[in-house]
C-alpha positions in Angstrom: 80.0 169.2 67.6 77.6 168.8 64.5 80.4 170.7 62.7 83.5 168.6 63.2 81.6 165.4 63.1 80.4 167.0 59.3 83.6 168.0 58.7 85.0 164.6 59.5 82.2 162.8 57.3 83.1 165.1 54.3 86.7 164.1 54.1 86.0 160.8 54.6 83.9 160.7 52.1 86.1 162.5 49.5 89.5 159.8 50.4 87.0 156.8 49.5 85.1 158.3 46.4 88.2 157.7 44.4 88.3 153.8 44.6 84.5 153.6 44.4 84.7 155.7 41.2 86.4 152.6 39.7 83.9 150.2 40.3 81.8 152.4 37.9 83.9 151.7 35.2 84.2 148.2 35.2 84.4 146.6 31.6 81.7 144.3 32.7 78.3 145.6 32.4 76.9 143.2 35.5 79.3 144.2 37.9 79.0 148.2 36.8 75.1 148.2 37.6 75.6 145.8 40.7 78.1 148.7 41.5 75.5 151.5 40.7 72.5 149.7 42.7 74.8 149.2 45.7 76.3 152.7 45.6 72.6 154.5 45.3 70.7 152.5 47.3 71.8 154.1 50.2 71.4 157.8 49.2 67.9 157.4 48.1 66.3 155.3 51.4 64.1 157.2 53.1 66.2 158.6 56.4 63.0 157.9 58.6 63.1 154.4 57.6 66.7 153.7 58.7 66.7 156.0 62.1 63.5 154.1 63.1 65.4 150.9 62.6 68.2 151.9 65.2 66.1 154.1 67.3 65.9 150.9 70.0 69.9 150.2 69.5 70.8 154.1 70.5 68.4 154.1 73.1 70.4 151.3 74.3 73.6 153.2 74.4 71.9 155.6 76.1 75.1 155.8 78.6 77.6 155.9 75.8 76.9 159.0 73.6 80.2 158.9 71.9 79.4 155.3 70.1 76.3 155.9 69.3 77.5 159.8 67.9 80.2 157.4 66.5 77.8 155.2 65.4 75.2 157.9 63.7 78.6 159.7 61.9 79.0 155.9 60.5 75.6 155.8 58.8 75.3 159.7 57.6 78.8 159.1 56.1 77.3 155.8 54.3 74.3 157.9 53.1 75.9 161.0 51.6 79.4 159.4 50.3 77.6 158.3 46.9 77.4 162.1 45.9 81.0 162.5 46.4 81.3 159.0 44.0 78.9 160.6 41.7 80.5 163.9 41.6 83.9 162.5 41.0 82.8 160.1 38.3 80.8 163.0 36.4 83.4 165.8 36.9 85.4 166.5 34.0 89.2 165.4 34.0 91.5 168.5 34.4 94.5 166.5 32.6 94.3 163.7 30.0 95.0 160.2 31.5 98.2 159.9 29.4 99.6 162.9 31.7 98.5 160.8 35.1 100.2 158.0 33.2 103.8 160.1 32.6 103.5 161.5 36.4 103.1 157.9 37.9 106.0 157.1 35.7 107.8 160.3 37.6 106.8 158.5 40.8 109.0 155.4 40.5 112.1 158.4 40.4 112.2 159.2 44.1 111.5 162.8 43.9 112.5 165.0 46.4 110.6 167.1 48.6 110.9 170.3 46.8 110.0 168.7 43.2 106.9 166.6 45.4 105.8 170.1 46.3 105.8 171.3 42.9 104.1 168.8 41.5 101.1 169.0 43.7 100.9 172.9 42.8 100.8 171.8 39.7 98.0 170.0 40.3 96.6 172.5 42.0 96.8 174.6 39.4 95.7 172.2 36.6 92.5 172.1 38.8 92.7 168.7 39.9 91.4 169.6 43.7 87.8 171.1 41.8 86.3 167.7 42.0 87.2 167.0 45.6 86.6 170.0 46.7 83.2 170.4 45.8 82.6 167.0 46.6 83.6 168.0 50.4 81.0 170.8 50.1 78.1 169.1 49.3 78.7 166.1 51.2 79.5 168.6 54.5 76.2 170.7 53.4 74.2 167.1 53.6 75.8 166.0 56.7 75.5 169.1 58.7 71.6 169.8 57.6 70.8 166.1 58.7 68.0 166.1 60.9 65.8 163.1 60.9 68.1 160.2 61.9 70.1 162.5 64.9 66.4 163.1 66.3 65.5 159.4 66.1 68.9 158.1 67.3 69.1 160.6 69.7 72.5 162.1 68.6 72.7 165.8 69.8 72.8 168.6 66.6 72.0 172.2 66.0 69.4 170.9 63.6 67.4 168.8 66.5 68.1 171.5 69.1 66.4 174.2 66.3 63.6 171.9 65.3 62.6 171.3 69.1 62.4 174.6 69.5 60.5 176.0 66.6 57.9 172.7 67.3 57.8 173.5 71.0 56.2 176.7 70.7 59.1 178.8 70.6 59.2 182.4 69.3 60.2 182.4 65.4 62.0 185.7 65.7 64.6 183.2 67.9 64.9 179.8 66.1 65.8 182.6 63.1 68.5 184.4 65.5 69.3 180.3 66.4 70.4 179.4 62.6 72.0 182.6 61.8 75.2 180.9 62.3 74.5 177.9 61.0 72.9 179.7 57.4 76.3 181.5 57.3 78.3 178.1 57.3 76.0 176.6 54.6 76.2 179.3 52.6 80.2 179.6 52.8 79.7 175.3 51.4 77.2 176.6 49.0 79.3 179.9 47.5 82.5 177.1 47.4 80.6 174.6 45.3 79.4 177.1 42.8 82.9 179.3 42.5 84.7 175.8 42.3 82.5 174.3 39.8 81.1 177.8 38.1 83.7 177.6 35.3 83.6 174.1 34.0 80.6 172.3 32.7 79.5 168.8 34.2 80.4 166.7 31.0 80.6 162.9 30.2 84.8 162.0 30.1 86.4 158.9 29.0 87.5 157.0 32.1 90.1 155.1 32.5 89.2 151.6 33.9 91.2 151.1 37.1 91.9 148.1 39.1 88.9 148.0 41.5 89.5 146.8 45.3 88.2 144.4 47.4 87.6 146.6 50.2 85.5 149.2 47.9 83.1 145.9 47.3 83.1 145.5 50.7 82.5 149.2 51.5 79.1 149.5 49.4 77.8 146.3 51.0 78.1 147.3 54.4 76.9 150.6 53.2 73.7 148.6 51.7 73.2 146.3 54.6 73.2 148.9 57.2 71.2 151.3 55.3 69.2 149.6 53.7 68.7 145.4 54.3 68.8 145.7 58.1 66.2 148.7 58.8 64.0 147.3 55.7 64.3 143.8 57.2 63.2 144.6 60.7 60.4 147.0 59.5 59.4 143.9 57.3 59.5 141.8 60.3 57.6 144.4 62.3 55.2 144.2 59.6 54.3 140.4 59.4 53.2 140.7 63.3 51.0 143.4 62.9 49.7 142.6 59.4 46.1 142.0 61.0 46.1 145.2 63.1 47.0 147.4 59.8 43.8 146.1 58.3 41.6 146.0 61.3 42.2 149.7 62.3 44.4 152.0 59.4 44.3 155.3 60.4 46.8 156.6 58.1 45.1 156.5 54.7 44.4 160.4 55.1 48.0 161.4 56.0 48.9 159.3 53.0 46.9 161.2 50.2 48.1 164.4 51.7 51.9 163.3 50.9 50.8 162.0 47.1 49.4 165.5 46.8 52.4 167.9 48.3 55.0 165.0 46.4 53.2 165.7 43.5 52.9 169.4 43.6 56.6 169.7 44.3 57.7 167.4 41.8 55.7 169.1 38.8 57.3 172.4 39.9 61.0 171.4 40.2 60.5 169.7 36.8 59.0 172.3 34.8 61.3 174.5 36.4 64.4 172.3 35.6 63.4 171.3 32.1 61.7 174.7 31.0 64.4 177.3 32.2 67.3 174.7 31.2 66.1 174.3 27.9 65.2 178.2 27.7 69.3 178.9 29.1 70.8 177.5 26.2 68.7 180.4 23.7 70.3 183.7 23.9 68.7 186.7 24.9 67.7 188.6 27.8 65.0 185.9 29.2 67.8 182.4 28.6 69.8 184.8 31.1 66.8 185.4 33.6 66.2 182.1 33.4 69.7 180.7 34.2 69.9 182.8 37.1 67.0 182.0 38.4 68.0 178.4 38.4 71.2 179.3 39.6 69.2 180.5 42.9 67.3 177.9 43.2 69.5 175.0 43.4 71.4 177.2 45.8 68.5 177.8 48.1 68.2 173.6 47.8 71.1 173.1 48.6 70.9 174.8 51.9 68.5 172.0 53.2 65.1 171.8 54.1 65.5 172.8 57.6 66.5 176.4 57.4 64.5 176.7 54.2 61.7 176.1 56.1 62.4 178.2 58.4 63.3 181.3 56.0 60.0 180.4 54.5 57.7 180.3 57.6 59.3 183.8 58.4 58.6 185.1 55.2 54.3 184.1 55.0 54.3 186.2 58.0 54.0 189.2 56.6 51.2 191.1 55.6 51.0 191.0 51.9 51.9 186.5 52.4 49.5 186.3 54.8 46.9 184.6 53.0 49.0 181.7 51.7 50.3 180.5 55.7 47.2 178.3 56.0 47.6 176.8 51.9 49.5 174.1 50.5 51.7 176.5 48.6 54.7 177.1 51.5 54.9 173.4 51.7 54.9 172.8 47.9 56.8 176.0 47.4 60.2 174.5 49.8 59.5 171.0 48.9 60.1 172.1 44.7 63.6 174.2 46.1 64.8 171.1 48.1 64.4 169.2 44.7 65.7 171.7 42.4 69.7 170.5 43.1 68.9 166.7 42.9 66.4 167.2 39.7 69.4 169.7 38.0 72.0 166.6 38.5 69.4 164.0 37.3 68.6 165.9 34.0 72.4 166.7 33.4 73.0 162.8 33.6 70.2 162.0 31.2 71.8 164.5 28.7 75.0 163.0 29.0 73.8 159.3 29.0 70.8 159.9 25.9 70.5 157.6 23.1 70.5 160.7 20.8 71.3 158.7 17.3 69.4 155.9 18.6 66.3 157.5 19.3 66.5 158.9 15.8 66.6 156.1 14.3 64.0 154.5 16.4 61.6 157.7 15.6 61.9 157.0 11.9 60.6 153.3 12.6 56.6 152.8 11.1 54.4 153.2 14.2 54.0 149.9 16.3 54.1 148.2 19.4 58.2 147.2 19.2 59.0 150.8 18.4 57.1 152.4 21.1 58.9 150.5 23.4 62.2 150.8 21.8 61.4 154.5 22.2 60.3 153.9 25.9 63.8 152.2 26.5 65.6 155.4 24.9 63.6 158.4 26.1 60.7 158.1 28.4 61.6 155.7 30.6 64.9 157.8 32.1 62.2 161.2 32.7 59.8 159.1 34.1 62.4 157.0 37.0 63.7 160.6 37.3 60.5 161.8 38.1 60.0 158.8 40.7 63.0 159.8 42.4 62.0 163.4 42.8 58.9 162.3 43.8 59.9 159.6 46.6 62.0 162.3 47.6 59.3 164.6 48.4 57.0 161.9 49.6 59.7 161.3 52.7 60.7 164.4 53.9 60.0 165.0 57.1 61.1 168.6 58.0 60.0 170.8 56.0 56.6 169.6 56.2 56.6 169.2 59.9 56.8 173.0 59.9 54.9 174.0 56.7 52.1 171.5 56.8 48.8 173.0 56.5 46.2 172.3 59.5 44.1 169.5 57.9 46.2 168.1 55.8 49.1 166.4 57.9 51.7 164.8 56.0 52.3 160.9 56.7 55.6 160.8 57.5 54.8 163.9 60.6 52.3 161.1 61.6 54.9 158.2 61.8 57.4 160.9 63.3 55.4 161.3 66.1 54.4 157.8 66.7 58.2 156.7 66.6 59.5 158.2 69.5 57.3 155.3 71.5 59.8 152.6 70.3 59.2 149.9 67.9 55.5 148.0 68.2 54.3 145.9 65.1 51.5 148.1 64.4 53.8 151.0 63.8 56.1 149.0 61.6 53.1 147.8 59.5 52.1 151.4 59.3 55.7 152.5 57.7 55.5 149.4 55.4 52.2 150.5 54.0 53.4 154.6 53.8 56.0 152.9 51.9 54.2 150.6 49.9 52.0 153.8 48.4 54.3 155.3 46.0 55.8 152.1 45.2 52.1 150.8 44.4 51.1 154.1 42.5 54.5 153.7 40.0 53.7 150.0 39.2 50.2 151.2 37.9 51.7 154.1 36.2 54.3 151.8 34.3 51.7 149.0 33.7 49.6 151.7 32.0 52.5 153.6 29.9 50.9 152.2 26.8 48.1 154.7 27.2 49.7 157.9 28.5 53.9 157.3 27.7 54.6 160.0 24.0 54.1 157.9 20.7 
């Protein structure tokens, strides 16, 4: 079942990228970053946040799985389609637009069958299904690995059914028989994406502005609001009811630091990591090649989600000479860094492609003063340092991995709020997720109020 319904959400995904993709070239620069907020938002709220939202409404359909299966396809689909958007607006062009513009002239013709067929092999050929293709894969490899929003919404998956049993006591030696299959599948998606976009390098292309649809605008706002406005809203609402309780008796403060601290850990690591070995890769020698490949392994160990990861992990500080690191931060830190290694790669490539390089130049060459620094801010800094808050939020929510790496003592917040969730919806708990994710938000502000101080001169 969690294998069709993925499949399903991956071609969905892959038809509707297409008109997205024109919204992101807009000639008007408003309606192009209205188009990027609306698009991301989705993608980066926290998948606890929005299963806790409709946790009550699937409980209600508790005598009709298929809508709310139905239902859950709906909002995974509206979560992961933005990677398909992004990878088809980043993905180098195959064919110049001036041949797209002769072949829709070769439309209006009424080709037969036989010269229809042809043409697509052309196509084919000309690589014009690498895009789609890998956009499939990685959109399938999201969808399948889901795990927090089918546990809250009570949807049935192989990832809930694994996760039970690993948490219920269950012998390791079976939940790693249990994902046997399901590593073989995701590693199938994983060998496609890298064979289909191996050869080509993610580059910056001159798009073509297209006539954008109404119904794309209409996609990424109900895409927003069901994502996003509605479970942000009721947890907001939950939040003004029990605003006295969170300050009479806040118990999470603990589990709180804990996340800060494994976020942190993990997002050093997949940085240096990203940064260091891609900026080693491009000098030749023996190590730029060591250190390519072991990128190379690490995004693909990422992308093969934090549930079996885990997993692999857990199995692996089992053994004699790992022993001593079970009971450490370091497992956690360790599978946290490898789920952020794909999303960090992608971020880095877009801030190559999208640098100011002749601008920051210039600005460099400016006398040292308070108008330059922040001209340099606008150019250099400030697109590491929101890359770096998205790895880190990233970390900060995931639920999985340290649900089953988690060191005794040190209990992530979001296991806490995991736990407490499957009691419904009070106000206390809602106040509880608004301050878990007030915290990072809170810690960023002071970080960017006091740039002047730490941010490169």
């Amino acid at each position: 079942m969690t294998l069709l319904r993925s499949l399903m959400i991956g071609g969905v995904a892959v038809m509707i990228a297409r008109p997205l993709c024109a919204l992101l070239v807009d000639p008007r620069l408003s309606r192009r970053r209205i188009a990027w907020v609306l698009l991301l938002a989705p993608y980066f709220t926290p998948t606890l946040l929005t299963g806790y939202a409709y946790a009550n409404f699937s409980l209600s359909l508790i005598h009709h799985p298929e809508i709310n299966s139905l239902f859950y396809a709906a909002l995974v689909g509206f979560k992961f389609t933005p990677i398909a958007v992004v990878i088809f607006h980043f993905a180098p062009a195959p064919i110049s637009a001036e041949a797209i513009h002769c072949r829709r002239l070769m439309a209006l013709v009424r080709p037969t069958f036989s010269d229809t067929f042809r043409d697509w092999m052309f196509l084919l050929r000309a690589g014009c299904a690498r895009g789609p293709i890998a956009a499939f894969a990685v959109v399938f490899l999201c969808a399948f690995a889901e795990f927090e929003m089918a546990s809250l919404m009570g949807v049935k998956s192989w990832t809930v059914t694994l996760f039970d049993a690993n948490a219920g006591g269950g012998a390791l030696s079976e939940s790693l028989r249990r994902m046997l299959w399901p590593l073989l599948g995701e590693a199938a998606a994983v060998a496609t994406v890298v064979i289909v976009l191996g050869r080509q390098r993610m580059k910056m292309t001159r798009r073509v502005a297209a006539k954008t649809s109404p119904l794309a605008w209409f996609y990424l706002l109900m895409a927003f609001v069901f994502v996003l406005m509605i479970p942000a809203s009721m947890v907001l609402w939950g939040t003004i009811r029990g605003f006295r309780l969170l300050f009479e008796n806040f118990v999470l403060s603990r589990e709180i630091v804990s996340s800060l601290l494994f976020a942190s850990g993990a997002t050093l690591l997949a940085s240096v990591a990203v940064f260091w070995l891609g900026r080693s890769s491009r000098n030749r020698g023996a190590g730029s090649i060591a250190g390519s490949a072991m990128l190379a392994v690490g995004v693909c160990l990422g992308l093969l989600g934090p549930l079996l990861l885990s997993l692999a992990i857990l199995a692996a500080v089992q053994l004699p000479w790992l022993l001593p690191l079970r009971d450490t931060p370091v497992p956690l830190v360790l599978t946290l860094a490898l789920v952020l290694l794909p999303l960090a790669f992608v971020l880095k490539r877009v801030l190559e492609l999208t640098g100011y390089r002749s601008s920051l130049h210039l600005a460099r060459l400016l006398p040292e003063s308070k108008p330059a620094r922040d001209l340099k801010w606008r150019l250099s800094t400030s697109g590491k340092f929101w890359t770096v808050v998205l790895l880190f939020v990233w970390a900060y929510w995931d639920l999985t991995a340290s649900a089953i790496l988690a060191p005794i003592g040190m209990t992530p917040v979001t296991v806490r709020l995991y736990n407490l969730m499957h009691y419904g919806q009070i106000a206390a708990l809602s106040a509880m997720t608004c301050a878990t994710f007030a915290a990072p938000i809170l810690l960023f502000m002071l970080a960017l109020g006091t740039r002047r101080w730490w941010a490169p001169r």
